[in-house]
Each structure stands twice: as C-alpha cells, then as structure tokens.
C-alpha positions as CSV (number, residue, x, y, z in Angstrom):
1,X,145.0,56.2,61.4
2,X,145.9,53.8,58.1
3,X,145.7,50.3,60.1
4,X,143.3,48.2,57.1
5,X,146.2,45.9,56.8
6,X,145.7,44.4,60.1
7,X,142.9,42.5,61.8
8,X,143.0,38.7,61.6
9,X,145.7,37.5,63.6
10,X,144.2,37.7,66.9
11,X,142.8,35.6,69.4
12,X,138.7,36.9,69.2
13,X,135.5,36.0,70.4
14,X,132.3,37.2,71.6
15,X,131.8,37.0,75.3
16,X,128.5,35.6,76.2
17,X,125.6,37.0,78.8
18,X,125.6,36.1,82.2
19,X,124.6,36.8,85.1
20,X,125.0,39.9,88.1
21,X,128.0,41.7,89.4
22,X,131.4,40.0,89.1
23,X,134.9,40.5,90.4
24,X,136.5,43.3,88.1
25,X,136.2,46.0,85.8
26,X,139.5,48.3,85.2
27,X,136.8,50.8,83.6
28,X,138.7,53.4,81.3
29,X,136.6,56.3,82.3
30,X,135.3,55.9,85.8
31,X,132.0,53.7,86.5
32,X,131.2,56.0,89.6
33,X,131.2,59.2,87.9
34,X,129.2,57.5,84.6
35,X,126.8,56.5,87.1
36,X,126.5,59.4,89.1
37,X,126.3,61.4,85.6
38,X,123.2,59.1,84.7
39,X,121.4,58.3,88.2
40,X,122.5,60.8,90.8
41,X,124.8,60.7,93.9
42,X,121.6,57.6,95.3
43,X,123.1,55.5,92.1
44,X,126.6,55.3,93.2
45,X,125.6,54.5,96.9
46,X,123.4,51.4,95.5
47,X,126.2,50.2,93.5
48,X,129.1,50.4,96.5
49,X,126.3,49.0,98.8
50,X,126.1,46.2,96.7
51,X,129.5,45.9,96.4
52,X,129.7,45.4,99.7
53,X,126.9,43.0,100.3
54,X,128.9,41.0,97.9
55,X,132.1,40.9,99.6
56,X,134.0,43.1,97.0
57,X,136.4,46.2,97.6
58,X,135.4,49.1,95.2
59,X,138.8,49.9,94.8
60,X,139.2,46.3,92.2
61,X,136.5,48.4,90.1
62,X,138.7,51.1,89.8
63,X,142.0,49.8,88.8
64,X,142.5,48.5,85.5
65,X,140.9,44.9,86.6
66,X,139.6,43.1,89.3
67,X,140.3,40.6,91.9
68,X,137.4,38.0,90.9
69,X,139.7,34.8,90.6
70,X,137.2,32.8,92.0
71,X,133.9,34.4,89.5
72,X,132.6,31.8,87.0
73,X,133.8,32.4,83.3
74,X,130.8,31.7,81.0
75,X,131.8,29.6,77.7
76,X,133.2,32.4,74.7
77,X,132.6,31.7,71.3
78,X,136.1,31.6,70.5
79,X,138.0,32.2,67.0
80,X,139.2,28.6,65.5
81,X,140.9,30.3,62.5
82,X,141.2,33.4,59.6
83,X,137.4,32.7,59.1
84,X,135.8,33.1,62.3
85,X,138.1,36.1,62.7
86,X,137.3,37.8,60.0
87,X,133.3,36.9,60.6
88,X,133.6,38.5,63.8
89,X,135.8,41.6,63.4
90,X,133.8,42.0,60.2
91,X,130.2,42.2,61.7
92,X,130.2,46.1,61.9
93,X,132.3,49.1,61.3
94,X,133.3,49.3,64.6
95,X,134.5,45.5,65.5
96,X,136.7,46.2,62.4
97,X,138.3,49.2,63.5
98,X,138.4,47.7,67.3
99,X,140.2,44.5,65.4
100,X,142.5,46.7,63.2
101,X,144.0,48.8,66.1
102,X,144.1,45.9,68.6
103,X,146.3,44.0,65.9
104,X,148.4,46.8,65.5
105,X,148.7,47.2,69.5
106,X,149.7,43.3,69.7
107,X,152.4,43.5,67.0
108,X,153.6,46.5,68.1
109,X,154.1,45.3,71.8
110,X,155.2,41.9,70.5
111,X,158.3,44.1,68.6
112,X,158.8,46.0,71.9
113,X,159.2,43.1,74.4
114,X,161.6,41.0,71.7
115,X,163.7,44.3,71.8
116,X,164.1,43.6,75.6
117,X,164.4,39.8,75.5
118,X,161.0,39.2,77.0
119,X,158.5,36.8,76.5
120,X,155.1,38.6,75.4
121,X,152.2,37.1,76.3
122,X,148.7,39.0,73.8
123,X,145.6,39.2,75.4
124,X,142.0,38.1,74.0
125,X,139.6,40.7,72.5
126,X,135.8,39.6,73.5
127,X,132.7,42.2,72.1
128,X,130.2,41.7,74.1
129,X,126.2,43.2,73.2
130,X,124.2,44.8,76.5
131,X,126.2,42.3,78.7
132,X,128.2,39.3,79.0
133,X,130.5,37.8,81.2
134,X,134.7,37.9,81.5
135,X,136.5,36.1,83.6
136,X,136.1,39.0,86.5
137,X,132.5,38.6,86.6
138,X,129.6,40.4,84.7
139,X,130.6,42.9,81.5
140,X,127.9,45.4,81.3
141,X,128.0,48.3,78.6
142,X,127.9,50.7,81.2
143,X,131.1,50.0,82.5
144,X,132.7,50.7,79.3
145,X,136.0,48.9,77.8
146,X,137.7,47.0,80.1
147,X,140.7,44.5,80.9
148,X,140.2,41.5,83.1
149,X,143.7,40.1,84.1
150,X,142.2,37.2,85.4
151,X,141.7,35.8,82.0
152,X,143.6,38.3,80.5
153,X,141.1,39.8,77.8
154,X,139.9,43.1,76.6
155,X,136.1,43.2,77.0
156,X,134.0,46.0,74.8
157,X,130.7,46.5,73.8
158,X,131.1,49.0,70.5
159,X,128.5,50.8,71.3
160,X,130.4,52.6,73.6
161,X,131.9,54.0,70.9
162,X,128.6,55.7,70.2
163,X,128.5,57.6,73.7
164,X,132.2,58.4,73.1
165,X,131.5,60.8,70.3
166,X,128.1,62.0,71.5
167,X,128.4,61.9,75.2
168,X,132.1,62.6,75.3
169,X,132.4,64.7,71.8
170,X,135.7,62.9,71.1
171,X,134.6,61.8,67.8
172,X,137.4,60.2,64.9
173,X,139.0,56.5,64.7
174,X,142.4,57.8,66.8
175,X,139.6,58.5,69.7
176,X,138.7,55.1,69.0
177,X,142.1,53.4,68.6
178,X,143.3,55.4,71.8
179,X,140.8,53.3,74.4
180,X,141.5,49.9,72.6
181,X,146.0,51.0,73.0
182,X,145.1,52.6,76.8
183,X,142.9,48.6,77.5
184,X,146.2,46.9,76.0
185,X,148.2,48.9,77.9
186,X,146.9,47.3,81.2
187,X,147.5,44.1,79.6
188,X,151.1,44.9,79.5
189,X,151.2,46.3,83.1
190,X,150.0,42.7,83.9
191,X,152.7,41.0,81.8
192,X,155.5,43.1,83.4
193,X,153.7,42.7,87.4
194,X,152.6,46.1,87.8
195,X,149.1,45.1,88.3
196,X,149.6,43.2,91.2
197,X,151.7,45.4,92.5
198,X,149.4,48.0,92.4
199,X,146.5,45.4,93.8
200,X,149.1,44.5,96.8
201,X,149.8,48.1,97.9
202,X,146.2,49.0,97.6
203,X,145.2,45.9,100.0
204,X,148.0,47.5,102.6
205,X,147.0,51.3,102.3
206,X,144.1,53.7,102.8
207,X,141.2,54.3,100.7
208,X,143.1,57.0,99.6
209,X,146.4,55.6,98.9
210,X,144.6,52.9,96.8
211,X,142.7,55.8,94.7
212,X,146.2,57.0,94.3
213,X,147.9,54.3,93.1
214,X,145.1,53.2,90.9
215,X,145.9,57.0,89.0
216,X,149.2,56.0,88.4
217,X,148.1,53.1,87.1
218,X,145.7,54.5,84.7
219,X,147.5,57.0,83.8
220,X,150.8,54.8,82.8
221,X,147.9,52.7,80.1
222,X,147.6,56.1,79.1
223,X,151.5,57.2,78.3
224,X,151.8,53.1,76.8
225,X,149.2,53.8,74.3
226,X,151.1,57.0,73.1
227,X,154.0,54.8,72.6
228,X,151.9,52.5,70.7
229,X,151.0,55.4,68.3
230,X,154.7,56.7,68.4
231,X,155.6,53.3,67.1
232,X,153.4,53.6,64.1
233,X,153.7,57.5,63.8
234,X,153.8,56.6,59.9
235,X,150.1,55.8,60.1
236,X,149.2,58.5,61.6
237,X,146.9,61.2,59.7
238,X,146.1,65.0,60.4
239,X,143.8,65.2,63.1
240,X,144.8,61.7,64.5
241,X,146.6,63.5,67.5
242,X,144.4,66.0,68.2
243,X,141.6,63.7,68.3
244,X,143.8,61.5,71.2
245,X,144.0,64.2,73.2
246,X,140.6,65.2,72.7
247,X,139.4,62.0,74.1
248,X,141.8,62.2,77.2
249,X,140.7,65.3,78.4
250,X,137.1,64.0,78.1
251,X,137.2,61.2,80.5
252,X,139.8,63.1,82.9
253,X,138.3,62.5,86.7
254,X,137.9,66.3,87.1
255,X,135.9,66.9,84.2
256,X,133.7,63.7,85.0
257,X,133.0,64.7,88.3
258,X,132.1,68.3,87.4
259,X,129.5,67.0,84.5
260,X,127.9,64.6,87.1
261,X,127.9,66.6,90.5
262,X,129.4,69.9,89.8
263,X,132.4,69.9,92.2
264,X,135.8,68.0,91.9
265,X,137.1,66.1,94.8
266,X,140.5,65.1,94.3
267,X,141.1,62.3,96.4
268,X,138.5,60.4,94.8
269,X,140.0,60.1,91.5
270,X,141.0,56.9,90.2
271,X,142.0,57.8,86.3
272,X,143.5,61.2,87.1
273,X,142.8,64.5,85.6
274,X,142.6,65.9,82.4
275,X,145.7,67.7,82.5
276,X,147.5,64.4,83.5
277,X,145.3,62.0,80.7
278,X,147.3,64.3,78.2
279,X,150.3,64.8,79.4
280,X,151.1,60.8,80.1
281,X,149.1,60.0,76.6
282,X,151.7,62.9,75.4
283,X,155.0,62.1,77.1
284,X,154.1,58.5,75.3
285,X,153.4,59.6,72.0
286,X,156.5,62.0,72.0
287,X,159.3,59.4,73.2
288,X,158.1,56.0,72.4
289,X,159.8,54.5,75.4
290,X,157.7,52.4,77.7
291,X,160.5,53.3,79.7
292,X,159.4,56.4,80.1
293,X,156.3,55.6,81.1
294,X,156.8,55.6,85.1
295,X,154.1,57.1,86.9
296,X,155.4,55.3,89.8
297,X,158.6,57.6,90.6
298,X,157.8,61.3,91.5
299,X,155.0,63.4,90.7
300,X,152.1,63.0,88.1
C-alpha cells in the first residue's frame, strides 16, 4: 500500500518499561491461545490464576482494552514536534510503516467523523521494546498490538511484526497496515461509546455472554479497518487485499485454538473465527461505511 507521504503528524512516543501485570490489553489475536500455543494448557491456568490473585476479570484482557483506570502510567517519551517524530517513526523499517499507516488511519477517520458532524478525538501510537507500560498496566510483546482506552493509545512492539509473517505466514505491508487500522478501529469504538458498552454488558452477563460480545467487538475493529482501506482503495496495490485477508484468517479463534490444543471450543472465542475475521474485514473494505459495520444487530 503507497502511504510514504504520510508519517509525521501524529502524536508518538516510546512507552517506557515497567513493572508486572496491569489493567488491559484488547490483544488483536488472543493472548490465551498465543500462550497456550507457546507453554501448554498449565500456561493459561498461571496466567488467569494470576489474574485472579490480582483482582482482575480476564474478560478486560479479551476485549479491545481493559478496565485498569486506577494502574500507574509510567512517564512516555513523548513527540515535541516534526523532529522527534520523524526520529522515532524513522528508527526502523517497521516504526515507519507502523507511522505511515497509522497517519493514514487518523486522517482518514478524521474525514469520516467531519462528514457526520462529530468531533474526532486521534489516539497516541507508543512502540514499546520487550515491555513497557500503557496506561492499562504492563505492555509485554507477547500480548501483541494493543489499544488502552484508558489513555487512549495504540501500544506495539514491531517485533511482532516478525512472528506475524513467520509464525502466522501473513507476510506483506497490507498484513501489516491491517493490525495498526483493526488497533485504530477500537479507538473509534471508544470515541463513539461502544467500548463501554461492551465493558457494561459484560459486567452484567455470563462468562459467555462477555466472550460474545467481546467477538462483536473485535470483529467490528475488523470491518472499520476495511473501511479504512476502502477509503484509500487508490493506494492499494496487487496483492494488498489478499494479504488482508490472509492475515484475518490467521489469527481467527478457530484456527488459534486448533494450532495450540487441537480442538475448537466455540464459546471461548473472543476475536471470532476465521470465516467471520474476513467477512467483517470484507463487508468493510467493500462498502466503506462504518455504518455498516454493526456486529451488534443480528448474526455474525
């Protein structure tokens, strides 16, 4: 995707390293399922033991950010102007490209709410190295990209990116662009009060129901950042769509769980399926109408 005119008009910074588990996490592909991949079914009972010891509900792991109002926010080094934005987005390869497509997301969503008469709000981008600390707690690589609404920022460590072509085989920059657009699209769940709607019904329901509603909530980021790329179709390049939807079929629940334990249980899923990552990432690319993006009428 052609985005090397954009990349230093955002608000950037590096998130520092702190301490232990925080508050939040809104991983893109499933922490549970990563873990159980790497450290067996005993891994994911440590972490949501711990989780508990801590006071913290899973669930806020699961859905696009955490609760963590209350976890300390270590001091970011935070951009002060072109300079320090173009030091930090220029640093690798991949903080580029991460800059490039998150500038394109925030101008493109800027244009969108203005056509509605609403007041956009961007996020923060924050890379982060190993570990560091959002304003949900503790950003560790292993969680993958994230959003923390608290402090409403996009955390990433870009050597995710590395794991997304080798682990995942969704290699290309759309792969790429497609989890910093999905990220932005919880920021704009936030904006518009999906989020803690989501968080409310969750607190009210079962286990269950919150798994539910945190697929619908996933899978709406999804469909936002196909009308991201919709909106900037004239950037696009061969291969740029297919490498999308490689990339949403990769990190679909089903095909997570099957890697990491070999069976599928359904009403564990928190992202939804492959089937579904596509279709929403689809239905988004093909209309470019948030509007159209309501996973929260009807079937998924």
């Amino acid at each position: 995707m052609r985005l090397d005119d954009y990349g230093n008009d955002i608000d950037v910074g590096e998130a520092q390293g702190g301490g232990g588990l925080g508050g939040g996490g809104g991983l893109l592909f499933g922490l549970l399922p990563l873990i159980g991949s790497r450290f067996g079914c005993g891994g994911i009972i440590v972490v949501l033991i711990i989780l508990a010891v801590l006071g913290m509900n899973p669930l806020n792991l699961l859905n696009g950010g955490g609760g963590g109002g209350n976890a300390p926010v270590t001091r970011s080094a935070e951009s002060s102007g072109g300079q320090d934005v173009r030091q930090i987005c220029e640093a690798s390869p991949e903080r580029r490209d991460t800059c490039r497509a998150f500038s394109s997301a925030q101008n493109t969503w800027k244009q969108i709410f203005a056509e509605s008469g609403q007041r956009f709000k961007p996020p923060g981008l924050r890379f982060f190295s190993g570990s560091g600390q959002s304003g949900c707690g503790a950003a560790q690589s292993a969680m993958g990209p994230f959003y923390c609404p608290t402090d409403q920022r996009i955390y990433l460590d870009t050597s995710f990116f590395d794991e997304l072509t080798n682990r995942f085989h969704a290699a290309g920059d759309f792969a790429r662009d497609y989890v910093v657009a999905h990220e932005f699209g919880h920021h704009i769940q936030t904006l518009l009060g999906t989020s803690d709607q989501v968080r409310r019904a969750q607190q009210a329901g079962s286990e269950a129901e919150g798994n539910a509603m945190s697929v619908r909530l996933e899978l709406q980021a999804d469909c936002y950042a196909g009308v991201w790329a919709a909106r900037n179709r004239d950037r696009l390049e061969p291969g740029d769509v297919e490498e999308g939807m490689t990339a949403a079929r990769a990190i679909g629940d089903d095909t997570l769980q099957r890697e990491a334990t070999g069976r599928v249980v359904p009403d564990s899923f928190t992202h939804g399926s492959s089937e579904q990552r596509m279709r929403w990432l689809r239905r988004g690319m093909e209309t470019g109408d948030p509007a159209r993006c309501d996973t929260f009428s009807g079937a998924i």
